[in-house]
Each structure stands twice: as structure tokens, then as C-alpha cells.
C-alpha positions as CSV (number, residue, x, y, z in Angstrom):
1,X,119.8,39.6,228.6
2,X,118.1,42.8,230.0
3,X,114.3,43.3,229.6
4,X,115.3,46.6,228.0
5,X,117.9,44.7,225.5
6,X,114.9,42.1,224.8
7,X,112.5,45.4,223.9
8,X,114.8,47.2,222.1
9,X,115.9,43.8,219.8
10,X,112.3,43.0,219.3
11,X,111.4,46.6,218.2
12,X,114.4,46.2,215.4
13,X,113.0,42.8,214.3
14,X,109.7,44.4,214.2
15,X,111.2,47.0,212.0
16,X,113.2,44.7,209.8
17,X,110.1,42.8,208.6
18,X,108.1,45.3,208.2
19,X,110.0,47.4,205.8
20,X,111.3,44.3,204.4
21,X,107.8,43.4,203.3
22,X,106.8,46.9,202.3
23,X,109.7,47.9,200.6
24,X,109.0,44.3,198.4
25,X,105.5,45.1,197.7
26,X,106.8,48.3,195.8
27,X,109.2,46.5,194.0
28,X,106.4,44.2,193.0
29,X,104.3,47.1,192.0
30,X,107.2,48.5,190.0
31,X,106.9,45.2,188.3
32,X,111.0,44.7,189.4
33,X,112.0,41.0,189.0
34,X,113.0,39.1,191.9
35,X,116.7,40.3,192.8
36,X,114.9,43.6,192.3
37,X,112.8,42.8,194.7
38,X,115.1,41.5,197.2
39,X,117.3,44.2,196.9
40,X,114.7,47.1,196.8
41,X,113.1,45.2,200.0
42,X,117.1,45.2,201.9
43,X,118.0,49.2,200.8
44,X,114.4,50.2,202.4
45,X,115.3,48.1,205.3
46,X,118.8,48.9,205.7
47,X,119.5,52.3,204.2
48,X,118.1,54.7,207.2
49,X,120.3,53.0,209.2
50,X,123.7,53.3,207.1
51,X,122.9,56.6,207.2
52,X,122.3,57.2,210.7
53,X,125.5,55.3,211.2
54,X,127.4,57.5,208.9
55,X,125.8,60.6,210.8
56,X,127.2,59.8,214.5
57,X,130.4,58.2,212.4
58,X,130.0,54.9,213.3
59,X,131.9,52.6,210.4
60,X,132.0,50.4,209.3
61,X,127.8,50.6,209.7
62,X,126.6,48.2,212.1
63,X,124.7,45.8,209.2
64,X,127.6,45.0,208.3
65,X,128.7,43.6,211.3
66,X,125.5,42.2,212.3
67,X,124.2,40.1,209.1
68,X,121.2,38.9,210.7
69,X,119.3,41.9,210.1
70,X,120.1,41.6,206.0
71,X,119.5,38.5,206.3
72,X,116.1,38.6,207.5
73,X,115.5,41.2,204.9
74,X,116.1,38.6,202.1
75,X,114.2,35.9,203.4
76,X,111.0,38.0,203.9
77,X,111.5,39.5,200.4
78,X,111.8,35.8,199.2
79,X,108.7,35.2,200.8
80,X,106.6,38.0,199.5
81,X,107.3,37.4,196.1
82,X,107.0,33.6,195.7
83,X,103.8,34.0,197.4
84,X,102.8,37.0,194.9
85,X,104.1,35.5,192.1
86,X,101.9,31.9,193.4
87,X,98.9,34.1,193.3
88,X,99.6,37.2,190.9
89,X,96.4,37.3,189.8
90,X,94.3,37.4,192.8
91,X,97.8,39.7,194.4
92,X,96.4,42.4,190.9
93,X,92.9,42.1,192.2
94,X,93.0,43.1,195.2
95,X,95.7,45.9,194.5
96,X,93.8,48.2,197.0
97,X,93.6,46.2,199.8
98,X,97.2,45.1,199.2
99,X,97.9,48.9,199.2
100,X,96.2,49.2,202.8
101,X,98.1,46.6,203.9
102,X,101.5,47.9,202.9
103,X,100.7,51.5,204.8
104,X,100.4,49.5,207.7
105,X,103.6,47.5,207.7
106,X,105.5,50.8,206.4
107,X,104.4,52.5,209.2
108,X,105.1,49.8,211.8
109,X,109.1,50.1,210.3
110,X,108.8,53.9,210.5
111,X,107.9,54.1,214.2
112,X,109.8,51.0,215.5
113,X,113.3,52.6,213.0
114,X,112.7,55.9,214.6
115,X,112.9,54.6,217.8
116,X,116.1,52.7,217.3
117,X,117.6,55.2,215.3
118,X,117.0,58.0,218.6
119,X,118.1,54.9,221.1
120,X,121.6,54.7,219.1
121,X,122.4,58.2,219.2
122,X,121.4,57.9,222.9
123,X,124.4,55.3,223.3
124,X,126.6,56.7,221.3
125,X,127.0,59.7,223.9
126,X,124.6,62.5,221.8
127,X,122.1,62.7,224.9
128,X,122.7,66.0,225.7
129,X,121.8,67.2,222.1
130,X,118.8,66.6,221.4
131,X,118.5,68.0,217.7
132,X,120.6,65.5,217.0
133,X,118.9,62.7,218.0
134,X,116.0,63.2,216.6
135,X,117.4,64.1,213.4
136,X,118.9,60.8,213.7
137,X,115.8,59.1,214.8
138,X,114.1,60.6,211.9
139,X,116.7,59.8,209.2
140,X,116.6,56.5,210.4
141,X,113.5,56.2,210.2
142,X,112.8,57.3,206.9
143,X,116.2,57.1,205.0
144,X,115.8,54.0,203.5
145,X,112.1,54.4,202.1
146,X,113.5,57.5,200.0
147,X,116.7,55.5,199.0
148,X,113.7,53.1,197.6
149,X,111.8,55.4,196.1
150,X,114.8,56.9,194.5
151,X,116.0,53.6,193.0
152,X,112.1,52.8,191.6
153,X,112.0,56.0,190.0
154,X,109.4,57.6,192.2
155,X,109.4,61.4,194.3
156,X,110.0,59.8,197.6
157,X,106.5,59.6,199.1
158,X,108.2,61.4,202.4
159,X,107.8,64.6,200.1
160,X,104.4,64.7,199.0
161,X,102.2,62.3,200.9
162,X,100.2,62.5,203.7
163,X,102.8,63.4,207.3
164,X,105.8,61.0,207.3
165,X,108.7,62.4,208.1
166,X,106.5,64.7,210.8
167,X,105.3,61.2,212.2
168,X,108.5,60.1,212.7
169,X,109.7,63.7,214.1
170,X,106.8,63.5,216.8
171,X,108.0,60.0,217.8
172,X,111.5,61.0,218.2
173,X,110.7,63.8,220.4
174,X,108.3,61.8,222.7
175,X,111.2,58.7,223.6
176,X,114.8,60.9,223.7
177,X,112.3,63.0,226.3
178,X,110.5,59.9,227.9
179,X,114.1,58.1,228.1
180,X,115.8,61.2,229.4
181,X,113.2,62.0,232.1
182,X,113.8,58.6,233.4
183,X,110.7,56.7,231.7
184,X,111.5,52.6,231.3
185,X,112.9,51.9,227.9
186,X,109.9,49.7,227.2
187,X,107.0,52.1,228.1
188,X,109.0,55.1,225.9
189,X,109.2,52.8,223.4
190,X,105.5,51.6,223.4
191,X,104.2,54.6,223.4
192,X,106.7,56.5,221.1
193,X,105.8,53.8,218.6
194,X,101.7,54.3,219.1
195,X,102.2,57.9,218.3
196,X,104.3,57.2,215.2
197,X,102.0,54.7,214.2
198,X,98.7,56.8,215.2
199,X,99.6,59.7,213.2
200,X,100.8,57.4,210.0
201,X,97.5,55.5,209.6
202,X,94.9,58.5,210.6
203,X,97.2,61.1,207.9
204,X,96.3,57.8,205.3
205,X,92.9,57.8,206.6
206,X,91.7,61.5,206.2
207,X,94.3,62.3,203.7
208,X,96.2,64.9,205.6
209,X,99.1,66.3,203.8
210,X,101.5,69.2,204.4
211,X,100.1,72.3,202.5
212,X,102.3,72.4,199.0
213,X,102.2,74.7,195.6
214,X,100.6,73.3,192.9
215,X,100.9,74.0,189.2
């Protein structure tokens, strides 16, 4: 296995668990039982990519014929909620901090996604159009947290808080370019990922939001 292979596997593990465990801790906060949670937890982890898949019309999708990923999903879902429901009261109490924490995992999943989502369209022969692959990158990077908001009954937070999808955007733009211009796959990955991730926690930080109408 290639250094490059090695990056780009760790990256998607990266971004499996971290959606997995964000996209539990809003089914938690939705107060969803526990295939809720398990399932809520897989669509945010698996639904940006389905898309993405559908998009450069890859089928079947690649999850299913590469389980692991799912299954990952479902055992760090498991996790999160035996270990909320094992401390539910002190998980309530410190709501806030768990909300901190979650920001940070969802945007670790949105940088390392975006980047896999952009490296696919790469090898699937889109290279020379680069609208495409970031629109890919981008849609896999945030398709499945909108899929979970959708199923929770909540405006997918893409569309009203703080920059997301512009995160992801920025990111996109930075690797096709860096892996285009000839920059190793595990520099253009590092820092695509540091700039997905910078923007994400500093928009959460000073509350920086795109400019909208309000009633």
C-alpha cells in the first residue's frame, strides 16, 4: 500500500468517526432512541457520499460495497449512546461543553469528507473540470449532515449557521488545485483539511454567519 493510499484511507476513517459521533450526539439531543441514533449517526456519515456517488454515476454507491465504513458508523454510534445513556445526567449538565465538542468532530468530518469527496471525482476522470469537483467535494462534505438535519426535523444548519458549506468550498478549491499543480497527496490533504477546519471552528468562535433577511 502507497503512502498516498495510507493518507487518503486514514482521512476517510477520520471522517467516518467523526460524523458518526456527531451525527449521534444530535440524535441524542433530539432525544431519538437508540436505532434512532444509530441510524441518524450512519445517514450523516454515509449520505454525502451516496450522493456524490450518484453525481459522477457511480452505482451501486461505493458503501455498499465497502461495509466497513457503515460498519464503523454503528459501532461508534453504539458507543456514544451507552456511554450517554451510563451518564445522562452528567451528558444534560454539561450540554454546552458537549455542544463544543460536537462542532469540533463535525468539522473534522467536513474537511476530511470534502477532501475525499474532491479526490474521487479526481479518479473518476473529472480533473479537467474543476466545478465539478468541488461541487462534489462540497456535497460530500456536507450532504449527509443536511440529510440529518432533515430526518430530525431541523433547517439544516448548512443554511443558517455560521460558514459551512463555504468551509467546505474553500477546502475543495485548495486540494483539486494543490493535487493538480503537482503537490503530494498528503501535504494537499493536510493543509486542505487545516483550512476546512480553521474556518469551521473560528466562524463558531466569533459567530460569523452569511448575511440573511430576517422577519
Amino acid at each position: 500500500m502507497s503512502l498516498t493510499e495510507i493518507v487518503l484511507m486514514t482521512t476517510e476513517l477520520l471522517g467516518t468517526v467523526s460524523f458518526a459521533l456527531s451525527g449521534a450526539l444530535v440524535a441524542i439531543d433530539r432525544e431519538l432512541d437508540a436505532f434512532g441514533v444509530v441510524f441518524i449517526a450512519c445517514i450523516t456519515t454515509t449520505g454525502g457520499g451516496i450522493i456524490r456517488d450518484v453525481m459522477i454515476g457511480r452505482t451501486p454507491p461505493w458503501i455498499f460495497e465497502n461495509v466497513h465504513i457503515l460498519l464503523i458508523a454503528v459501532f461508534v454510534s453504539i458507543l456514544t449512546f451507552l456511554i450517554a445513556y451510563r451518564y445522562r445526567d452528567e451528558y444534560h449538565r454539561y450540554r454546552a461543553r458537549t455542544d463544543a465538542v460536537n462542532g469540533v468532530f463535525d468539522a473534522i468530518g467536513l474537511a476530511a469528507f470534502t477532501v475525499i469527496g474532491t479526490q474521487t471525482a479526481l479518479d473518476a476522470g473529472f480533473g479537467s473540470n474543476v466545478t465539478l469537483c468541488v461541487a462534489v467535494g462540497m456535497t460530500t462534505g456536507i450532504g449527509g449532515g443536511i440529510l440529518r438535519d432533515m430526518m430530525t426535523n431541523a433547517m439544516p444548519y448548512v443554511f443558517i449557521k455560521h460558514i459551512y458549506a463555504l468551509a467546505s468550498i474553500a477546502g475543495s478549491i485548495v486540494y483539486y488545485f494543490a493535487i493538480t499543480w503537482g503537490m503530494p497527496t498528503e501535504l494537499a490533504t493536510f493543509v486542505a483539511m487545516v483550512l476546512v477546519v480553521a474556518i469551521r471552528l473560528y466562524a463558531a468562535r466569533f459567530r460569523w454567519s452569511m448575511p440573511r433577511i430576517r422577519k
